[in-house]
Backbone as CSV, one residue per row, in Angstrom:
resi,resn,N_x,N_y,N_z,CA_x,CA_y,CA_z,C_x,C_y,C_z
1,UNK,9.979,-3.465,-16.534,10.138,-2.890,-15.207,8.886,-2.098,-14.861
2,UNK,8.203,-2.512,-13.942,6.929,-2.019,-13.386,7.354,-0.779,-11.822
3,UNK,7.092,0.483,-11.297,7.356,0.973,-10.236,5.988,0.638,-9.243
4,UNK,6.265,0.110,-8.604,4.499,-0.057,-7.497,4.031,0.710,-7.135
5,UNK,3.088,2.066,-5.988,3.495,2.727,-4.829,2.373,1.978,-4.116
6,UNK,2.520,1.283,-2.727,1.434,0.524,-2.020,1.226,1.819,-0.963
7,UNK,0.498,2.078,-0.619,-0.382,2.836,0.384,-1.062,2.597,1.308
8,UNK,-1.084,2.578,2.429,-1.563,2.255,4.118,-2.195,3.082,4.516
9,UNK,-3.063,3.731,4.135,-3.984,4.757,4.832,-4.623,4.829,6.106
10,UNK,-4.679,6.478,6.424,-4.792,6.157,8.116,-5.222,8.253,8.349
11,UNK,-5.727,8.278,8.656,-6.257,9.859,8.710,-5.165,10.878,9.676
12,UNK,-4.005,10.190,10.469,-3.200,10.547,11.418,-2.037,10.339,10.661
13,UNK,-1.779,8.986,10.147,-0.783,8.333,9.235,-1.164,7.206,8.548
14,UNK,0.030,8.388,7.492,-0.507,7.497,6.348,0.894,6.578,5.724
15,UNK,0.613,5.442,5.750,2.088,4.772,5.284,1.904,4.441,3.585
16,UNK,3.428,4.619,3.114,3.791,4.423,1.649,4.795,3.810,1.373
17,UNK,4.799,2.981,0.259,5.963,2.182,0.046,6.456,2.430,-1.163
18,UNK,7.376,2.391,-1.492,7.620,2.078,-3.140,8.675,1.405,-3.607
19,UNK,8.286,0.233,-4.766,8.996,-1.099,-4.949,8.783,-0.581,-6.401
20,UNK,10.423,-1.737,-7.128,10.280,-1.991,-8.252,10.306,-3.419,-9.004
21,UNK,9.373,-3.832,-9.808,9.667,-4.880,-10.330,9.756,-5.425,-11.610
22,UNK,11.026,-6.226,-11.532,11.531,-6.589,-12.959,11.508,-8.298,-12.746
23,UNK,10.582,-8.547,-13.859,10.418,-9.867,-14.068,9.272,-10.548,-12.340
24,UNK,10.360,-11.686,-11.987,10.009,-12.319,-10.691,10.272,-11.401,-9.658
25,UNK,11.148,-10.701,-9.863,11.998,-9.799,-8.692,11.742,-8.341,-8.194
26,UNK,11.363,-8.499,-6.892,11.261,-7.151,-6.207,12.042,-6.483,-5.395
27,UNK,12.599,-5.234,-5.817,13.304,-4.193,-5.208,12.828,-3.160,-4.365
28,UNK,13.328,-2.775,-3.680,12.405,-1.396,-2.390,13.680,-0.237,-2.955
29,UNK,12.676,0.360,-3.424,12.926,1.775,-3.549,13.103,2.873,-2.718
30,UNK,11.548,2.924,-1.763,11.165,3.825,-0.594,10.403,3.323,-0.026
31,UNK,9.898,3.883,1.260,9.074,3.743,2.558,8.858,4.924,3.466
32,UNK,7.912,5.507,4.021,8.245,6.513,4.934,6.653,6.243,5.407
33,UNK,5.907,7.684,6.538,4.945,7.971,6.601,5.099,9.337,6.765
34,UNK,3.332,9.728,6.433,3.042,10.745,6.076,1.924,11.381,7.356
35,UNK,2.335,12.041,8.013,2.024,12.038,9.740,1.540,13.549,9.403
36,UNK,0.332,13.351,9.857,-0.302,14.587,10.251,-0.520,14.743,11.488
37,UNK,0.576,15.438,12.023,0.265,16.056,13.193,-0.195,17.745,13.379
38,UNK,-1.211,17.666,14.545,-1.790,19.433,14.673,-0.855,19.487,16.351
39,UNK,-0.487,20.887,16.370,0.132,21.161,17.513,-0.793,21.195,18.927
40,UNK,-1.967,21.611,18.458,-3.151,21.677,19.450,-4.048,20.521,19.195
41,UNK,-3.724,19.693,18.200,-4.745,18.755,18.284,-6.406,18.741,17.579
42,UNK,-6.365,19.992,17.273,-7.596,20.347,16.738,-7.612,20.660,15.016
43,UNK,-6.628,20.240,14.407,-6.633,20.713,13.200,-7.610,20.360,12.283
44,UNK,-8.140,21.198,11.461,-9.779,20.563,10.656,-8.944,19.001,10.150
45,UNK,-10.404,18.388,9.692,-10.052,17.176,9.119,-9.707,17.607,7.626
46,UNK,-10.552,18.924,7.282,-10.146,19.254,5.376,-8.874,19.493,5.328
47,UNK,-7.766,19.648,6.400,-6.401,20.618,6.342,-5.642,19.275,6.559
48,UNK,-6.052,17.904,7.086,-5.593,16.787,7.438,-5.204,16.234,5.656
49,UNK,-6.901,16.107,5.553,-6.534,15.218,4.325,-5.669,16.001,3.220
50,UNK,-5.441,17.533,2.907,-5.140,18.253,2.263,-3.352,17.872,2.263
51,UNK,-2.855,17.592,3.669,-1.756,17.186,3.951,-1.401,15.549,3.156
52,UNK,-2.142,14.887,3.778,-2.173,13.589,3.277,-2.136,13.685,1.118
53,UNK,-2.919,14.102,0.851,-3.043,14.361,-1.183,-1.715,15.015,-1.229
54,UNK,-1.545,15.780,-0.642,-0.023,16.884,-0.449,1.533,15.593,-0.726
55,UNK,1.313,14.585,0.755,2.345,13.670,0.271,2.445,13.000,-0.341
56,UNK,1.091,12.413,-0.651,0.925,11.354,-1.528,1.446,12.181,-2.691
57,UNK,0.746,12.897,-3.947,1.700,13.588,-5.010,2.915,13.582,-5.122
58,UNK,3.154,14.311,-3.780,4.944,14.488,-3.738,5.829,12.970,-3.856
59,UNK,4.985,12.223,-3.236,5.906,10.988,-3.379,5.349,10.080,-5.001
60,UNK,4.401,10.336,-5.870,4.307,10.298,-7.192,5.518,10.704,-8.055
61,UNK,5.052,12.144,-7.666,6.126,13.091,-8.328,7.784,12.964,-8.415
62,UNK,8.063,12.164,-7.218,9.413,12.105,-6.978,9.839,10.610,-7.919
63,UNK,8.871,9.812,-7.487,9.133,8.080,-8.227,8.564,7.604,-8.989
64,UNK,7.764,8.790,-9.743,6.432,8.270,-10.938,6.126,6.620,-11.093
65,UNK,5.316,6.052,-9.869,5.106,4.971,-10.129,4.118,4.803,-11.128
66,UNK,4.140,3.282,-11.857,3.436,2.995,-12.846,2.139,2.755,-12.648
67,UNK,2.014,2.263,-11.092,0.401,1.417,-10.772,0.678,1.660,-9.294
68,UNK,-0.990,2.054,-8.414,-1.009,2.708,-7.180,-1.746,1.213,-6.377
69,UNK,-2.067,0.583,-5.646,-2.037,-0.098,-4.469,-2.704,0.555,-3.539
70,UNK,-3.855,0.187,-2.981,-3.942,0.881,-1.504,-4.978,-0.430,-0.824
71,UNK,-4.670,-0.168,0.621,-5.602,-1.180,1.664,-7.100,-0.736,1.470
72,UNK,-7.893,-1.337,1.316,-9.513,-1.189,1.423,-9.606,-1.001,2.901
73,UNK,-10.673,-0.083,3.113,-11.233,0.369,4.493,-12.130,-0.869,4.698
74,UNK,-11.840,-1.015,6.052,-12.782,-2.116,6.621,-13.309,-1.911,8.403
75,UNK,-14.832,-2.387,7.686,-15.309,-1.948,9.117,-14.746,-2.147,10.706
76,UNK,-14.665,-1.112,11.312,-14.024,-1.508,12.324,-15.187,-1.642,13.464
77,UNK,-15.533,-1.047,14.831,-16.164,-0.766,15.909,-16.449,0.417,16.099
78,UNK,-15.421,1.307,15.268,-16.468,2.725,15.948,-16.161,3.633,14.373
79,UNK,-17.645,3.738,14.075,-18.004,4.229,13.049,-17.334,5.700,12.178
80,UNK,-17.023,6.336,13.393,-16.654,7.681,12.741,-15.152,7.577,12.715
81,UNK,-13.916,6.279,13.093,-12.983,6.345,12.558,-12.679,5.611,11.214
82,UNK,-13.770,4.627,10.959,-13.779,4.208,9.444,-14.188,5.306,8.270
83,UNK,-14.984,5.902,9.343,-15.288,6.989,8.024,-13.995,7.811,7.811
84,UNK,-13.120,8.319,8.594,-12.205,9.519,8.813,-10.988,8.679,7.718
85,UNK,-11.090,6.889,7.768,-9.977,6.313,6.844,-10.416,6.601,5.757
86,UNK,-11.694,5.795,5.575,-12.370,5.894,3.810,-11.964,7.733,3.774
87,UNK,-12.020,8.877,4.233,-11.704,9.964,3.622,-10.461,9.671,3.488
88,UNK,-9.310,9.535,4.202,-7.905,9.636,3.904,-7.693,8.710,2.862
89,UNK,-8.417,7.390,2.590,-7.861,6.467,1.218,-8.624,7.184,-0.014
90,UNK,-9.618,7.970,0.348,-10.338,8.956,-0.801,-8.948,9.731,-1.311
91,UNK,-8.102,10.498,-0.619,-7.558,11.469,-0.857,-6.543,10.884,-1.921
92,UNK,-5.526,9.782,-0.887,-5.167,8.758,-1.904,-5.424,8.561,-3.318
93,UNK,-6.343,7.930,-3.547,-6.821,7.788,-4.788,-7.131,8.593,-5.515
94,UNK,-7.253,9.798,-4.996,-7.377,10.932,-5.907,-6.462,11.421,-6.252
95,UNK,-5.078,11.708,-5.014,-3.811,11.532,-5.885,-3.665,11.281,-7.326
96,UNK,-3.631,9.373,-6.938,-2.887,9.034,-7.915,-3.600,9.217,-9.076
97,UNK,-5.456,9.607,-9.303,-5.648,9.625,-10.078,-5.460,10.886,-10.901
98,UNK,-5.144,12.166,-10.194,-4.856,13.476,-10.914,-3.359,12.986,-11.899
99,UNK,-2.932,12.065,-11.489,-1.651,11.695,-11.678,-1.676,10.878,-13.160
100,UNK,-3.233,10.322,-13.449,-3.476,9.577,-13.924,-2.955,7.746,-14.159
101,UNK,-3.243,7.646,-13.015,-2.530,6.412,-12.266,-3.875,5.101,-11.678
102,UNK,-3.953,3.833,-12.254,-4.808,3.284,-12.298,-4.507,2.697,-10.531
103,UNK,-5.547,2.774,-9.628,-5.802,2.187,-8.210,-6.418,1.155,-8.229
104,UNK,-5.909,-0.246,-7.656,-6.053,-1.862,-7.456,-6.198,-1.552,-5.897
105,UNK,-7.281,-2.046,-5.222,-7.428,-2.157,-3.955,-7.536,-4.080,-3.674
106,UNK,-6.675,-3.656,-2.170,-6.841,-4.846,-1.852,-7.194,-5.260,-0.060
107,UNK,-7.837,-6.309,0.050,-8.295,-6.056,2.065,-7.053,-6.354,3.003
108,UNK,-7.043,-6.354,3.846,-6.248,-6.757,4.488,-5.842,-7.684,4.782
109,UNK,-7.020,-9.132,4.766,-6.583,-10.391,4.626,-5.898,-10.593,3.097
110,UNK,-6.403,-9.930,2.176,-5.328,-10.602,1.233,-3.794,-9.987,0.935
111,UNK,-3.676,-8.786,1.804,-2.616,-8.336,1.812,-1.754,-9.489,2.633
112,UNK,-1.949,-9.599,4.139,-1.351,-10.186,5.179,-1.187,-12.453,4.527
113,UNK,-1.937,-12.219,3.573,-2.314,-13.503,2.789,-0.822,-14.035,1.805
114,UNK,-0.791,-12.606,1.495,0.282,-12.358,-0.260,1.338,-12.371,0.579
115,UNK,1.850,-11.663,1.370,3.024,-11.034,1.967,3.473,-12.548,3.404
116,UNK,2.680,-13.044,4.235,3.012,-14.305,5.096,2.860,-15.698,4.822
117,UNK,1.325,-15.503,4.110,0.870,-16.857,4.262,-0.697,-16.884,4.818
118,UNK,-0.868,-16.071,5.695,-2.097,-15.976,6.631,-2.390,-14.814,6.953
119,UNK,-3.625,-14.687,6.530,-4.643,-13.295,6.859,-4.698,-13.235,8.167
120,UNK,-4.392,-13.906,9.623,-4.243,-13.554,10.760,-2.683,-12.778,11.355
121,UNK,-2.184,-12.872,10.307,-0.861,-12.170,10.768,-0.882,-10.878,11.257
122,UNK,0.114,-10.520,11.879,-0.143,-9.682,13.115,0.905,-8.704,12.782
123,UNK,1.304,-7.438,13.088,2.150,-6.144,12.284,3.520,-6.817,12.365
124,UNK,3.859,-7.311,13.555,5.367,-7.850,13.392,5.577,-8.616,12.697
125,UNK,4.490,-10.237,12.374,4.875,-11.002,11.258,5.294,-10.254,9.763
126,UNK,3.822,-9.153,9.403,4.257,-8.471,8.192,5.760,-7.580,8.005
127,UNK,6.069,-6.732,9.275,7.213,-6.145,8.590,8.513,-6.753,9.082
128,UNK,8.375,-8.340,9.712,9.601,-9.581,9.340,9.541,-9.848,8.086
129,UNK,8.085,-10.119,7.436,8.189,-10.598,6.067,8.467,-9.397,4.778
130,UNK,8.057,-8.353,4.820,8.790,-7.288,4.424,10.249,-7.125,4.116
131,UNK,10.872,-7.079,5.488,12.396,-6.726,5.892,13.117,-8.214,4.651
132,UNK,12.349,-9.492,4.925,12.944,-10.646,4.427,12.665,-10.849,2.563
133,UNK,11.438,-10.545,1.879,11.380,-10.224,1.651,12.097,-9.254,0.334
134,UNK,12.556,-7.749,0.596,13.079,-6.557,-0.182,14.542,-6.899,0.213
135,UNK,14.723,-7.839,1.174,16.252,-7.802,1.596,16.311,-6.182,2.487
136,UNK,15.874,-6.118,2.964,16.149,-4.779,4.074,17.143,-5.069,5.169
137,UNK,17.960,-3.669,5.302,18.886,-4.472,6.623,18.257,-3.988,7.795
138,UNK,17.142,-3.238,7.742,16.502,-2.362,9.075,15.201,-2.841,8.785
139,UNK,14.552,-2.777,9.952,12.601,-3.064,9.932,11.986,-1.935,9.766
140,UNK,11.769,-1.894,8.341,10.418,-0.554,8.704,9.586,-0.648,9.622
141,UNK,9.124,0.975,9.810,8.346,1.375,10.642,6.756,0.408,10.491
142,UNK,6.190,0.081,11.182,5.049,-0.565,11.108,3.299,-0.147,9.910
143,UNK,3.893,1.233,10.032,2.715,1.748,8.686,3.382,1.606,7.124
144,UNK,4.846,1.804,7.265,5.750,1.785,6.082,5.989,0.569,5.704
145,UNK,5.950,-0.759,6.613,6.153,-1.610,6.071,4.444,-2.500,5.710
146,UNK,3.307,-1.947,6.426,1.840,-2.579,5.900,1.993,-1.793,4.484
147,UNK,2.584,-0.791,3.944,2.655,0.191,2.679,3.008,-1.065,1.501
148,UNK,4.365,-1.210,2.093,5.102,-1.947,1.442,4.620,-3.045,0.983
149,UNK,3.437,-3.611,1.934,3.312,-5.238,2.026,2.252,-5.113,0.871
150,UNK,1.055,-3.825,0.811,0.041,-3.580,-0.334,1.295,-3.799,-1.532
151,UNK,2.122,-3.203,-1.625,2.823,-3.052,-2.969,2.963,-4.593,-3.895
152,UNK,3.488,-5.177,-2.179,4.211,-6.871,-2.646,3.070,-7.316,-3.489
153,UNK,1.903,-7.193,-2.447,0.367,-8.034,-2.785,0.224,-7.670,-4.138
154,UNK,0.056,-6.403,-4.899,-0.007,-5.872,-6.157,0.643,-6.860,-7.184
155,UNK,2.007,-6.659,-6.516,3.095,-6.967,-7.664,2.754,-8.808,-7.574
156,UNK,2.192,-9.350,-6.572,1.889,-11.372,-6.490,0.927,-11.276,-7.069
157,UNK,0.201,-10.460,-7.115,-1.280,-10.445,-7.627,-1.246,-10.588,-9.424
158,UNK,-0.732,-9.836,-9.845,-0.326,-9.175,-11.048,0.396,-10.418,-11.769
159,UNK,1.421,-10.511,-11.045,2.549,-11.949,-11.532,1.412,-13.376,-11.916
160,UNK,0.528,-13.293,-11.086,-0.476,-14.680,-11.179,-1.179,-14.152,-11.899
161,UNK,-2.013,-12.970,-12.095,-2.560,-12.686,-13.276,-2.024,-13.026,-14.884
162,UNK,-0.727,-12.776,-14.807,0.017,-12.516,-15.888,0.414,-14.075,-16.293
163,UNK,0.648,-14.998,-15.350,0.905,-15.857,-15.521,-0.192,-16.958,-15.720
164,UNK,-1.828,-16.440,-15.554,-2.758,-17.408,-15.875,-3.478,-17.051,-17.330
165,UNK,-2.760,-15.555,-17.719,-3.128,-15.334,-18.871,-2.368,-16.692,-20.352
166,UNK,-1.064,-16.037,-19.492,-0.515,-17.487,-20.393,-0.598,-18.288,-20.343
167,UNK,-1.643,-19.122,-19.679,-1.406,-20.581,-19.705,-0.958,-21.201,-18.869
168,UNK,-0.022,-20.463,-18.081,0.498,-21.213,-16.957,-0.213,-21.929,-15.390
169,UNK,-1.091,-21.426,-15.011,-1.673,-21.473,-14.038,-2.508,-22.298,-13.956
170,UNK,-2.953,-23.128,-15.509,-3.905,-23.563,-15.480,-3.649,-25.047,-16.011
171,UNK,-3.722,-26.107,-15.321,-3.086,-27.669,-15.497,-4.691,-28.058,-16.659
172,UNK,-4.604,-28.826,-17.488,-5.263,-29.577,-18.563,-5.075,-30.874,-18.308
173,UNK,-6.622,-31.419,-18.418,-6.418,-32.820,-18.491,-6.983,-33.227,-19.814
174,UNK,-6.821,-34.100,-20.256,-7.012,-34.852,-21.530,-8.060,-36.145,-21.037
């Protein structure tokens, strides 16, 4: 039995998932986000991310996952909100690593890849395939379920790892 926690980082919100898996089979544990809101809008960015390491722990602490997950920052169009993510997936990872918790990053095409089928999938395809999926009877929220979908990717990722170690993955010809 492996615990996942997949992570969606986002400097405003931050989405988290947490799955368990035994054998082939994946269970959903949790999901939420981790919303930094300032009342005026002006809150430093050090008091942001401080919030963000704040939940991330707490949600360690509560489900001691075994192995952490998070989305790789990818360039977007305007420079100073990629930077503001790469800090919030910094914080992340520092989490889990005070935690001493090994971090597997993965992009977004191979998340949306693992979890549909196709790296063009779009937030509703992912948290249909989510909901279908963990067996959910409700749709997570759209950051909670991209959380979730890092976790899946981990845990497909891992399974094919595990399974090309043995031998399996790999056809022989004579």
């Amino acid at each position: 039995m492996t615990v996942i926690l997949g992570i969606d980082p986002g400097s405003r919100t931050t989405g988290y998932g947490v799955i368990r898996v035994e054998g082939q089979k994946q269970f959903y544990l949790d999901s939420g986000c981790i919303r930094v809101v300032a009342p005026n809008k002006s809150m430093p960015l050090a008091e942001r991310l401080r919030i963000i390491f704040d939940g991330i722990s707490n949600v360690i602490s509560d489900f001691h996952p075994d192995e952490v997950a998070i989305e790789q920052v990818f360039m977007a169009r305007n420079a100073d909100s990629a930077l503001k993510l790469g800090q919030a997936r910094g914080v992340a990872m520092v989490a889990a690593s005070v935690h001493a918790i090994e971090v597997a990053e993965y992009s977004a095409l191979q998340i949306k890849k693992s979890v549909v089928g196709t790296g063009r999938a779009d937030k509703s395809q992912v948290q249909h395939m989510v909901k279908s999926i963990l067996r959910l009877s409700g749709t997570p929220q759209a950051d909670a379920a991209d959380a979730l979908a890092v976790a899946l990717c981990h845990a497909n990722t891992r399974s094919s790892l595990a399974a090309f170690a043995r031998g399996g993955a790999v056809e022989r010809r004579r």
